[in-house]
Every structure is written in C-alpha cells, then in structure tokens.
C-alpha positions in Angstrom: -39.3 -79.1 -21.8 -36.3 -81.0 -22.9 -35.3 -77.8 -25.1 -35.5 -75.8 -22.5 -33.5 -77.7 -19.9 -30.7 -78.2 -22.1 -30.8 -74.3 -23.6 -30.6 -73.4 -19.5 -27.4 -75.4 -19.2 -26.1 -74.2 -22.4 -26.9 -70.4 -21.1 -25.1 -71.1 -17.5 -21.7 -71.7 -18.6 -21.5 -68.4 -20.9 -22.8 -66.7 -18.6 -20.5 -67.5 -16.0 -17.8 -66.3 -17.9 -19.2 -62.9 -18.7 -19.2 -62.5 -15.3 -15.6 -63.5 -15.1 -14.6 -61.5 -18.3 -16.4 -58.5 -16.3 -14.5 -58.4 -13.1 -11.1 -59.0 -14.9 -11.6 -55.9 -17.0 -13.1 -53.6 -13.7 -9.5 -55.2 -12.4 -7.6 -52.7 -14.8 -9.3 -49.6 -14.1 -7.7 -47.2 -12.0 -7.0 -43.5 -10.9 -5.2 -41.9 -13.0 -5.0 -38.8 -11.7 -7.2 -36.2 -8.8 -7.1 -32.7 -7.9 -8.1 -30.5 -4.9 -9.4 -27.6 -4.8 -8.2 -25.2 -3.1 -5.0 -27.6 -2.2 -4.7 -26.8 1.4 -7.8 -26.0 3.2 -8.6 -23.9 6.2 -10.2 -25.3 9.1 -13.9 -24.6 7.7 -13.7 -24.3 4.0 -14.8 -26.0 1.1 -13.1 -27.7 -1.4 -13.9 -29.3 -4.7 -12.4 -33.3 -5.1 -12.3 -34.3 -8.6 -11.1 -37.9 -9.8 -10.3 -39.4 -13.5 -11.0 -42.9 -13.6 -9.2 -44.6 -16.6 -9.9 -48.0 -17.9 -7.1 -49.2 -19.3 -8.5 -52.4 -21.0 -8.3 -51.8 -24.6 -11.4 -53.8 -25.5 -14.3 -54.2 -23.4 -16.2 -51.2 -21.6 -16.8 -51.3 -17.8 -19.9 -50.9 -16.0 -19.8 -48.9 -12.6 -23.2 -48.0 -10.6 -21.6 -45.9 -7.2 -18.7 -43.3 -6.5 -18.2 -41.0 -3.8 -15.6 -39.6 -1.4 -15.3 -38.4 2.1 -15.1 -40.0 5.7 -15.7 -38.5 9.5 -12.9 -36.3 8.7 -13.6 -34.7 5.5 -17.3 -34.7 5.0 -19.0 -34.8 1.6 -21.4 -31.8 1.0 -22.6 -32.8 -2.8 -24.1 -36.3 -3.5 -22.7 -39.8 -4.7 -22.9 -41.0 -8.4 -25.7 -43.9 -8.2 -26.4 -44.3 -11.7 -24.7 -47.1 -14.0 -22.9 -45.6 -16.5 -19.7 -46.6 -18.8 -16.4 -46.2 -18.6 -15.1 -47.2 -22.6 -11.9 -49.1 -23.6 -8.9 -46.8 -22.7 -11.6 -43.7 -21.6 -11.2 -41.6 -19.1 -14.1 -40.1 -16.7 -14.1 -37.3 -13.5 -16.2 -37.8 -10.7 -16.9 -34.6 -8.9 -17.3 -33.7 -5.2 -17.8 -31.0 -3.3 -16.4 -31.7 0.4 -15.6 -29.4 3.7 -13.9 -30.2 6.7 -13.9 -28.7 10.2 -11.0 -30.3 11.6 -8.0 -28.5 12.9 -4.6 -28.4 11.4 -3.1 -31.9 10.2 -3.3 -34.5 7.4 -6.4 -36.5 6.5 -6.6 -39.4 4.4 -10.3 -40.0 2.9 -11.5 -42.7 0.5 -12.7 -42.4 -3.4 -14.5 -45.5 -3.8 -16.1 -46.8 -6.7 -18.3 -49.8 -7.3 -18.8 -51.8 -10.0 -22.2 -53.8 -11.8 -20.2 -57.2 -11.2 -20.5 -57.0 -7.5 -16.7 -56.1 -7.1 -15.0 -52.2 -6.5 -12.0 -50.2 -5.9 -11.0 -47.5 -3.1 -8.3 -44.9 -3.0 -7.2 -42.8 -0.3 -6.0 -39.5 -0.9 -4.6 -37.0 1.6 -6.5 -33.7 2.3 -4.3 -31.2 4.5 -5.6 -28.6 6.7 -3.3 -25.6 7.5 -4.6 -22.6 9.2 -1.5 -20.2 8.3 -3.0 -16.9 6.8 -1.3 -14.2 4.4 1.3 -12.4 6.1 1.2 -8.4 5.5 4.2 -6.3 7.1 5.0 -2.9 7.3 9.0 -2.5 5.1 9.3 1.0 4.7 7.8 3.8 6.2 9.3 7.3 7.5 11.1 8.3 10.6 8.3 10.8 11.0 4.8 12.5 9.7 4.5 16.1 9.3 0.4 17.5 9.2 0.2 18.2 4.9 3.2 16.5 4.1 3.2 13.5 1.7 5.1 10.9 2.3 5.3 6.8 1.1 4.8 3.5 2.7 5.3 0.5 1.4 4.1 -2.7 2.6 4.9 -6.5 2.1 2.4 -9.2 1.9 3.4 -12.9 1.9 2.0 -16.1 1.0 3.4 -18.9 3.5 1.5 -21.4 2.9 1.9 -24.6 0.5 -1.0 -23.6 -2.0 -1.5 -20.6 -4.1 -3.9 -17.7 -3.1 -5.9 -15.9 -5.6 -8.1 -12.9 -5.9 -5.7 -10.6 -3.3 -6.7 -7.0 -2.6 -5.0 -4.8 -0.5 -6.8 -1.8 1.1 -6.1 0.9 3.6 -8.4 3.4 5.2 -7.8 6.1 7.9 -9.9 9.1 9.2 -8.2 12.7 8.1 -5.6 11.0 5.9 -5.4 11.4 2.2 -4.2 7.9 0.6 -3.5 7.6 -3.0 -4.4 4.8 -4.3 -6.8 3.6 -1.2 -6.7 0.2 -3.1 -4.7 -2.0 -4.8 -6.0 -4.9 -6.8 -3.0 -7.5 -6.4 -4.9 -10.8 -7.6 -2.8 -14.1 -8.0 0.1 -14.7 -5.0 2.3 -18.0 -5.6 3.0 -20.3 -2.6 6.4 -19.0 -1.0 6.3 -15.7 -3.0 6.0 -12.2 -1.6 4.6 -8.4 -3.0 4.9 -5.0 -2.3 2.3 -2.5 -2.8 3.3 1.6 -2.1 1.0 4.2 -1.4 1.1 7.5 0.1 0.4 9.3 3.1 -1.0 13.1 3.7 -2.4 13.2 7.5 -4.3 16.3 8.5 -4.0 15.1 12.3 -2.5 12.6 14.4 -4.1 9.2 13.0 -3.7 5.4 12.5 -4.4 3.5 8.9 -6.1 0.5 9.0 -4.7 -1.8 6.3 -6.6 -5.4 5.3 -5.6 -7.9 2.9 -8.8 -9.8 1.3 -8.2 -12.8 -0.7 -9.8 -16.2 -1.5 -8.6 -19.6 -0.6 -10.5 -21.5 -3.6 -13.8 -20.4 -3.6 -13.0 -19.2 0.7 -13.0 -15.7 1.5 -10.0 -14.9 4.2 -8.7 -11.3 5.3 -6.2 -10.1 7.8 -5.6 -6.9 9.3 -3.0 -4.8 10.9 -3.0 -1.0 12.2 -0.3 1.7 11.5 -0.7 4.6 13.7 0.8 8.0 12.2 2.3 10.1 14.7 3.0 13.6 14.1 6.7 14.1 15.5 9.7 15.9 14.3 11.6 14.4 11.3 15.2 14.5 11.7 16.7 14.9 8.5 14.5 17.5 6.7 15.3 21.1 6.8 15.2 23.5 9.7 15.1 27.4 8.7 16.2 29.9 11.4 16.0 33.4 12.0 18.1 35.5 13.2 20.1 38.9 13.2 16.5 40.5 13.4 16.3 44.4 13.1 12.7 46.2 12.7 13.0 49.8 11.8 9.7 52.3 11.5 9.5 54.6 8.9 6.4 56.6 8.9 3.8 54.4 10.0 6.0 51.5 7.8 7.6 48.6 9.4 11.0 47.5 7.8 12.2 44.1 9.1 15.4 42.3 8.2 17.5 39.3 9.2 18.9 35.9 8.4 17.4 33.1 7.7 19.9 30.0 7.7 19.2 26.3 7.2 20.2 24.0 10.1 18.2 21.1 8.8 20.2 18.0 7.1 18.1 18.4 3.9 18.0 21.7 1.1 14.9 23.9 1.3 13.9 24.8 -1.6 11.9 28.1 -2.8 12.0 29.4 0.6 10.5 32.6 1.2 9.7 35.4 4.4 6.0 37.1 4.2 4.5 38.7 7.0 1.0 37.2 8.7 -2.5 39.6 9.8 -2.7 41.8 11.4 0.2 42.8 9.1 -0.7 44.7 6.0 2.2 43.8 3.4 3.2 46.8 1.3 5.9 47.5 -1.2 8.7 47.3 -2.3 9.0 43.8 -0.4 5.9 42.9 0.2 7.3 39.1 0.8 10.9 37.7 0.0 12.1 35.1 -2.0 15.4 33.3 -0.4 15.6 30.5 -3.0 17.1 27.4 -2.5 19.3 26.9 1.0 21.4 24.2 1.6 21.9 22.5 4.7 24.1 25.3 7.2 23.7 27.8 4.3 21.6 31.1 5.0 20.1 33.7 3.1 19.3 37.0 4.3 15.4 39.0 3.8 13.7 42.4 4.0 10.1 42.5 4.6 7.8 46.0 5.0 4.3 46.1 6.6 1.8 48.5 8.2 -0.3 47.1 11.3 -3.2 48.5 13.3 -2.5 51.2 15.5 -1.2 49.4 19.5 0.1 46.2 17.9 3.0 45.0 19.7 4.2 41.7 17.8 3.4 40.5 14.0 3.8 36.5 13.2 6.2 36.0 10.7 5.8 33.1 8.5 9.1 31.1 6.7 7.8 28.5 4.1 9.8 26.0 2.0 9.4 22.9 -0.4 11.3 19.8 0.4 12.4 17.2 -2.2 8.6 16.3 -2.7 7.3 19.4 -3.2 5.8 19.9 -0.1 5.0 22.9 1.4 6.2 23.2 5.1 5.8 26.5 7.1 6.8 27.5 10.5 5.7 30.9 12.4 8.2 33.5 14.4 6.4 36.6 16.3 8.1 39.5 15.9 8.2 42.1 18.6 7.2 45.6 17.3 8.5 47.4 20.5 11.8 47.0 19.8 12.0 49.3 16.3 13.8 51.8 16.1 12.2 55.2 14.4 13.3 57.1 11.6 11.3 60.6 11.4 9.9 62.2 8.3 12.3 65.4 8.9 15.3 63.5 9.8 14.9 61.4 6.3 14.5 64.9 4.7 17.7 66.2 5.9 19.5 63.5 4.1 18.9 65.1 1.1 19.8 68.9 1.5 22.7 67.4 3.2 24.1 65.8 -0.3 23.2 68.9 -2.0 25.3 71.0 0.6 28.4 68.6 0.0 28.1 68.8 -3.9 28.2 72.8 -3.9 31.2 72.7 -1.3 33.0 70.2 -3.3 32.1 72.2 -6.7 32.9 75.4 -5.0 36.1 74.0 -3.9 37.3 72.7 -7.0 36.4 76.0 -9.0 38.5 78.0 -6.6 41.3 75.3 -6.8 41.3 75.6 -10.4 41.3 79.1 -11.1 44.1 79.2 -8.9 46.2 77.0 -10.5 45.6 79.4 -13.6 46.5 82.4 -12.2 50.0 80.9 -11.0 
C-alpha cells in the first residue's frame, strides 16, 4: 500500500506537466494558409473551404480530436473531423469542407475551429463573399443591315466583372432559318476583369432573331445568361445598287433583242455582274445572258440579251446579279414590257443585202468608166 501511495504522488507531478508541455505546443499551431473555392460565390452555390494547419513546434507532435467550419450564414454541407489524429513537429495538414450559402450579396465572416486532446482549441474567421454579378455578353459589331442569302459577321463581347475567375465558358447561338458557322464556340477559362470576342457568321433565309447564351461554371456552379439579336431584313446602305436603263427591245422574227445600261449607283463595286433573262423567256443565242464584269460605284456597263417567249406574252422579268466583296450572290428583278418593241421583218432584213450589192456594182461601174476615161484622154 505504501508503494503504491507514494508511486501515485510520484505519477501526479509528471503528469501535470505533460499536460502543461501539451497545451504550450497546441499554443504554436496555426493557419497557415486557406483557400475557397470558387472565390466568390453566388447566392446558392457551393463552395469547397480548405485549411492547412501547421504546427510550428519543432519537437513534440500535437494531438487534435474536432475541426469544422461554417455558422448561420455559411452553412456546412460535408461533416466535421471527430477523430484524434496528429499534427507532427513542423507538419502541415488540410481540413476539407464542403459549404453553401443562400444569403444575398455581402461579406460573411465564418469560423474554422479546431480542438485539441488537452482540453484547449483555436478558431479563425475567414471571410466568404457573396456577389451575384453574372458574365456580361454584348453585341460589338454587327452590320447596318441583313440581306435574305447574304453572309455577313457578328462579333460579340463577353466579360467577366466579377472578382473571381470563371471557367468552363461556352458561347452558343441558335436561330430558326439562319445558317451560323460555327453555332459554338468553346471559350473555357475567363480571368477576373478580362474580356473575349468570339465571331461568327450570319446567312438568314427570313426575317429572324438569334438567340445567343453564355454557359459557364462558377467552381463546380453551373450559370448562363442570355440575350436576343433580332435580324431584320432592310436595305444596306453602302453595298451596290445596279440600274437599268436606256432600255430598247427590238423583234426579229419571233426573236426578242433587248439592250440597255446597267450602271452602279451603290457605294460599293459589283463584281461579276451579269443580265440573263427569267421564264417564260427562252434564252437563245448569240447572247443568251451578258457578262458586265466588275462595275464601280457610278460606273455602268452596257448589255444585249435575245429570247423567244410564248406566243401573247406581254412583259419578261429580267434578272441583274452580282457578287459583293464576300462573294455573295445578290440579284434583283426588272419586268420588261414586250409591247413596246419595235419589229424588223424578214423581207425588210433581206433588202439590206441586195442593197450593198447594188452600191458595189454602181461604185465598180463608176470607177471603170472613170478610168477608161482617163485613158482615152
């Protein structure tokens, strides 16, 4: 008995000062660093809260036995650490948490804590902000007007305003009637503060509107937004304008001869343009359809085109086509009125002929008497 009593009092002391040599060493570990991710959440997300615990004591180990984070504001979604584990001289561990908030915009200041086997623990706030700005996407360049088959390009901007970085951003536009090359862009990473552009083009078979969304990811968050660009078709003011004029149709047997002018009073060049006649014309030869070429703005070109047509037709469409500086092919139609011709008959065409021959004997004739009398004198 006496043994025992006086190995309990020998016992008490040390451990007393275990104790004590336990707290001072939990009193040098620390944060020494915490991430959040995503960095700025929207009102709803998740986020994932990770903390490195160092313990900067050189020599002894430290016991903890708890960890978690969260308060009312930010609420924790994954559990707390309850098992004892060790932190080793100058080691560093992570706790992980999942959290989610579904506050509105502001700052919120949570607590890690983290507790320790000798009784004692530590607690650190960190801020969590909550900022419900979305991607900005805005329409930079675009034309002054669409024209049904035509190509043209638009180009759109797409921001990032807010104080974290945005991953996984795709760009996509849809329409009905509307050819768009490419449909979808695949953007990915966008900076805080930084801006991109993304082009695609435009072919409208009608009157229609695009519907253009950004998707992207806020961490692990899925976030779009949307806009709508409608695509009117109305008259662009700088492309070319071919006209006709001076029109004359002429009948020749059964054979309409029509010719004009054709002069550019557009601000841009036509190129390739050429004059072809539409059903119920018949083209025939020799000009079955005309090639003008190129025509620069106020320059003109003049054309000759022949058809046949059924027998009471009064007017024939007349088509004019030309490429502008994209290669597209833009046509316009002007009816032609048939009543106006004026008729050249076989027999008057085939006194043309003798008439020549009749000139060339008096002329010969002539010239032989001249000469022999020159001769004789």
């Amino acid at each position: 008995m006496v043994l025992i009593v006086t190995t309990g009092f020998l016992i008490l002391p040390v451990s007393g000062d275990s104790t004590s040599n336990t707290i001072q060493a939990a009193s040098n570990v620390y944060v020494s660093n915490y991430t959040i991710d995503p960095a700025v959440l929207f009102t709803g997300d998740t986020a994932t809260a990770t903390f490195y615990v160092t313990n900067g004591n050189a020599n002894q180990s430290v016991m903890v036995n708890h960890a978690t984070f969260g308060d009312n504001d930010i609420q924790l979604t994954s559990g707390t650490y309850d098992t004892s584990s060790n932190i080793g001289p100058l080691q560093t561990r992570s706790f992980v948490f999942s959290i989610e908030t579904d506050k509105n915009a502001g700052t919120y200041y949570p607590s890690f804590s983290l507790s320790f086997s000798a009784g004692n623990g530590m607690y650190y706030r960190t801020p969590v902000k909550v900022d419900n700005s979305p991607l900005v996407m805005a329409v930079a360049d675009k034309p002054d007007a669409f024209t049904q088959g035509v190509k043209e390009t638009i180009s759109v901007q797409i921001s990032n305003p807010r104080d974290n970085d945005i991953k996984n951003v795709i760009f996509e536009a849809t329409g009905n009637d509307v050819t768009l090359t490419p449909s979808k862009t695949y953007i990915g990473y966008l900076a805080s503060g930084t801006s991109t552009m993304v082009n695609f083009t435009v072919i409208p078979d009608t009157p229609t509107s695009l519907f253009m969304h950004v998707d992207y990811d806020n961490g692990d968050n899925p976030h779009t937004v949307n806009t709508t660009l409608p695509i009117p078709f109305t008259t662009d003011k700088q492309q070319a304008d071919p006209v006709m004029s001076n029109i004359v149709v002429a009948l020749n047997n059964g054979t309409y001869d029509v010719t004009g002018d054709l002069t550019n009073a557009g601000l841009s060049t036509a190129n390739g343009v050429t004059v072809t006649s539409l059903s119920p014309a018949v083209p025939q030869d020799p000009d079955r359809n005309y090639v003008i070429g190129a025509l620069k703005p106020d320059d003109f070109g003049s054309f000759e085109v022949t058809f046949k047509v059924p027998e009471g037709t009064t007017s024939v469409p007349m088509q004019q086509s030309y490429k502008d500086s994209d290669g597209n092919v833009i046509t316009s139609v002007q009816n032609i009125d048939l009543t106006q011709a004026t008729t050249q008959t076989a027999s008057q065409s085939g006194m043309l002929p003798a008439l020549a021959v009749v000139i060339i004997i008096v002329l010969g004739v002539g010239g032989y008497l001249y000469m022999k009398k020159r001769k004789n004198q």
